[in-house]
N, C-alpha and C positions, 0 to 999 in steps of 0.2 A: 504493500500500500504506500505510496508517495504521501511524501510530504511536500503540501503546497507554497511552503518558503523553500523546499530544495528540489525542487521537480528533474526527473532524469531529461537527457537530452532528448531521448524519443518523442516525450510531449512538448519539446519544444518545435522538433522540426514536422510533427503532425500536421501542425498547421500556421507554420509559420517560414518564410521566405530563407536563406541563410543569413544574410543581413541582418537581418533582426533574431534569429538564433544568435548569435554571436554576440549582439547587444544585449542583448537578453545575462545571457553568461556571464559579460564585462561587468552590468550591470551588479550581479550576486559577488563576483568577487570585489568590485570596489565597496559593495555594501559592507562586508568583513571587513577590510580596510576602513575603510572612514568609523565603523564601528570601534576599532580597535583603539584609533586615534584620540577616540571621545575618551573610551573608556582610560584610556593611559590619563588624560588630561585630569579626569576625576580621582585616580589613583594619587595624582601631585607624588608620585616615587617616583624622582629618577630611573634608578636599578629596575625597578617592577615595571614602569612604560616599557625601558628599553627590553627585556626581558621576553615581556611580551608580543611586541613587534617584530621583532626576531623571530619567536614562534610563530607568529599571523602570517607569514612570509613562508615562513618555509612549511608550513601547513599546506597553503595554497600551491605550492609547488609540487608537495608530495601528492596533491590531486590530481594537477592537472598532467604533470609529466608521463611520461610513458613506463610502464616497470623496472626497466633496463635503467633507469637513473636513479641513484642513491641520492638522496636529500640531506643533507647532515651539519650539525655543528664541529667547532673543532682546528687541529691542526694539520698542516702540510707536510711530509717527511718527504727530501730527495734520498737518491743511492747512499750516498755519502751522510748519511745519517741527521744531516741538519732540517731544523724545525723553521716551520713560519710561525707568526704570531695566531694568536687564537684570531678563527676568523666565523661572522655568522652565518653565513651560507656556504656549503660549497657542495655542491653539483658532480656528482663523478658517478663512474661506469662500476655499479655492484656487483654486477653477473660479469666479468672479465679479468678483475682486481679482486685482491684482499684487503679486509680491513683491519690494520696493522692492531689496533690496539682502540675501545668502549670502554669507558667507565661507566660508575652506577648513574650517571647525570647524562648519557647520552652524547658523553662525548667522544670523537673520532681522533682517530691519526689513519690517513689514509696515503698509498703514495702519491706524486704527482704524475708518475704516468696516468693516471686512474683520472683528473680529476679535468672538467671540461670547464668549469667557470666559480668565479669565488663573488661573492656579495657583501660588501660591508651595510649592514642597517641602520639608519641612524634614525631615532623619534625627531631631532629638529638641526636640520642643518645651517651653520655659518662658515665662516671662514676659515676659522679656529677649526671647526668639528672637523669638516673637509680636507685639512692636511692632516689630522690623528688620522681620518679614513686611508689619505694617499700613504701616509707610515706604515700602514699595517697591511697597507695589500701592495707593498714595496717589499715586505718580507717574504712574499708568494712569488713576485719578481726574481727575487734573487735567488730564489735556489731553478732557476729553469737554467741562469747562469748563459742569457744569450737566444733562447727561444729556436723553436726547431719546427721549422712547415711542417703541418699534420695534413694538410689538407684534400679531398678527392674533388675540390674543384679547380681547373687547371688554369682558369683566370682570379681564383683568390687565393692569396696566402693565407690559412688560416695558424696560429702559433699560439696552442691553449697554454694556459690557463685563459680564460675571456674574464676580466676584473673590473667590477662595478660598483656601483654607491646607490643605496636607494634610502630616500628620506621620503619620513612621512607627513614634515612641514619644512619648509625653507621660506619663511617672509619677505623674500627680497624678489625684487625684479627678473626674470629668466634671463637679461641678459648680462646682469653684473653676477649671475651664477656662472653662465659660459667666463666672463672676463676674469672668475674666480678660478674655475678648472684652466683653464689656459696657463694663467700663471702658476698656478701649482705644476701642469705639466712639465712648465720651465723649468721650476724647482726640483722634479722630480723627474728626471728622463731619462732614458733608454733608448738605445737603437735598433729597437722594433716595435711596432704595434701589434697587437690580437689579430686585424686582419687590416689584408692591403692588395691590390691590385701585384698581380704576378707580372712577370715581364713578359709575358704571353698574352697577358692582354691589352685590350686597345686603351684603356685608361691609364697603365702604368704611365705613357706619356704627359700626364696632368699632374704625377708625383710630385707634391708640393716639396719632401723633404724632412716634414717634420713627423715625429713618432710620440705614442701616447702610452705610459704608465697605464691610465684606467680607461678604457673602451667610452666610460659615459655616465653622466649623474642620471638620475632619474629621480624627481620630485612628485606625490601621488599628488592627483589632481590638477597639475599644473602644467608638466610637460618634461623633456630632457634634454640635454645638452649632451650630446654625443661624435666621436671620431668618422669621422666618412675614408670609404677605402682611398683614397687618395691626398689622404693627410690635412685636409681643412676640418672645420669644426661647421656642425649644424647644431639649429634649436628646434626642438620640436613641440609644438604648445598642440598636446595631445588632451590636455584638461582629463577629463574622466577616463580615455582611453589611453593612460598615461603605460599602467599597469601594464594591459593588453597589448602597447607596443613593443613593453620590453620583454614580453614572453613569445611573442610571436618572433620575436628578432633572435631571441636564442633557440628556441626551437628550429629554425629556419637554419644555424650556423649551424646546430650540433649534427644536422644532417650530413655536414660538408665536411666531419673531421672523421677522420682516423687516428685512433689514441696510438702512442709506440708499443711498442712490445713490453710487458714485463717480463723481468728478470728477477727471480727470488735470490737468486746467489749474490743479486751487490746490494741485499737489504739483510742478508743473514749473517753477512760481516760485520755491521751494526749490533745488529739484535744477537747475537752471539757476544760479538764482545761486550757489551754491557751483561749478559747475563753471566758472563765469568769473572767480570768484574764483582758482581753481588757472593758471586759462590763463593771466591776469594775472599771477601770479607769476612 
């Protein structure tokens, strides 16, 4: 028996167009959202908003995504045994990877071959929030140690991790956000981005030259300021289908990637030596 605040897809496309299916959907997920938001704001706890919206996020994800994507909190481990900082979303391949190490709270270590995109959450973004964000998905940067084409489409480079920021208020103007990601990119750069026109295709010619740390803010309700494959910055003022654009755009990539291979043996020289280290004790 359905429930008529969560009705399954079939009664929507019974009688309804795809367009409006699809809005219809947007609609239920920004409802969570914007609920979640209220609710944080009555909470007045820091820790418990952020907490929570973390959850709201990766809730929604473990809905909508397809089985084959793990949803999780947690850290990043390369071969070489080094950690990323705690991060709130990250998105990686369950069925193809292990998961190195769950605590009782749910949290992960996973490798990086494994993982397709990281999210930092934030309840309300400024200036200040936005570079803690670019820190800490700067420590997911650095263990790729240089990025390596995943990609099966032969005019985009794709180079996972895909790194993100998603806030669930930012009071300022969309474009003193972009003029705010900009400058931080400055601050924070690398020479790669997530994805770019390949040299096989006809836009590599437009390569502006510049490369971006984070893929893209995305602000709920308002819109996003994201990386375009040929190195300029757009704004997107998606207002309510803010969400929706950023799921559809990662959906749409994770189609195009092929994760590398794992390899157990350069993650058991790690996890060996620390556990003889313990024996030894």
């Amino acid at each position: 028996m359905n429930n008529k605040n969560n009705p399954r897809i079939d009664d929507y496309s019974k009688s309804k167009p795809l367009v409006e299916v699809m809005q219809s959907i947007n609609e239920r997920f920004n409802s969570k959202l914007f609920e979640g938001r209220e609710n944080g704001r009555l909470i007045n706890h820091n820790l418990e908003y952020g907490l929570g919206a973390e959850n709201i996020l990766r809730g929604l994800f473990e809905e909508i995504l397809p089985s084959k994507y793990g949803v999780g909190k947690g850290k990043i481990v390369n071969s070489e045994g080094i950690l990323s900082s705690h991060q709130d979303v990250i998105i990686y391949d369950k069925l193809n990877y292990p998961t190195l190490f769950t605590d009782e709270n749910k949290n992960l270590i996973v490798p990086l071959e494994s993982v397709y995109a990281v999210i930092e959450v934030k309840t309300k973004t400024d200036s200040a929030v936005l570079r803690k964000a670019f820190e800490g998905l700067k420590t997911v940067s650095d263990l790729a140690q240089g990025g390596e084409v995943k990609s099966t489409n032969d005019l985009v480079d794709h180079k996972p991790p895909k790194l993100m920021i998603f806030s669930f208020q930012d009071d300022r103007a969309i474009k003193t956000i972009k003029e705010n990601y900009c400058a931080l990119s400055s601050e924070f750069p690398r020479d790669w981005s997530f994805s770019r026109y390949s040299e096989k295709s006809p836009g590599h010619e437009r390569d502006n030259g510049y490369h971006y740390l984070v893929s893209g803010v995305y602000i709920l309700g308002v819109g996003g300021v994201y990386a375009m494959l040929n190195g300029s910055v757009a704004i997107g003022v998606w207002k309510n289908n803010t969400f929706g654009m950023l799921l559809s755009g990662l959906l749409s990539t994770f189609n195009q990637i092929k994760l590398g291979d794992y390899h157990p043996e350069s993650y058991v020289s790690w996890i060996g030596a620390g556990a003889r280290e313990i024996h030894e004790r």
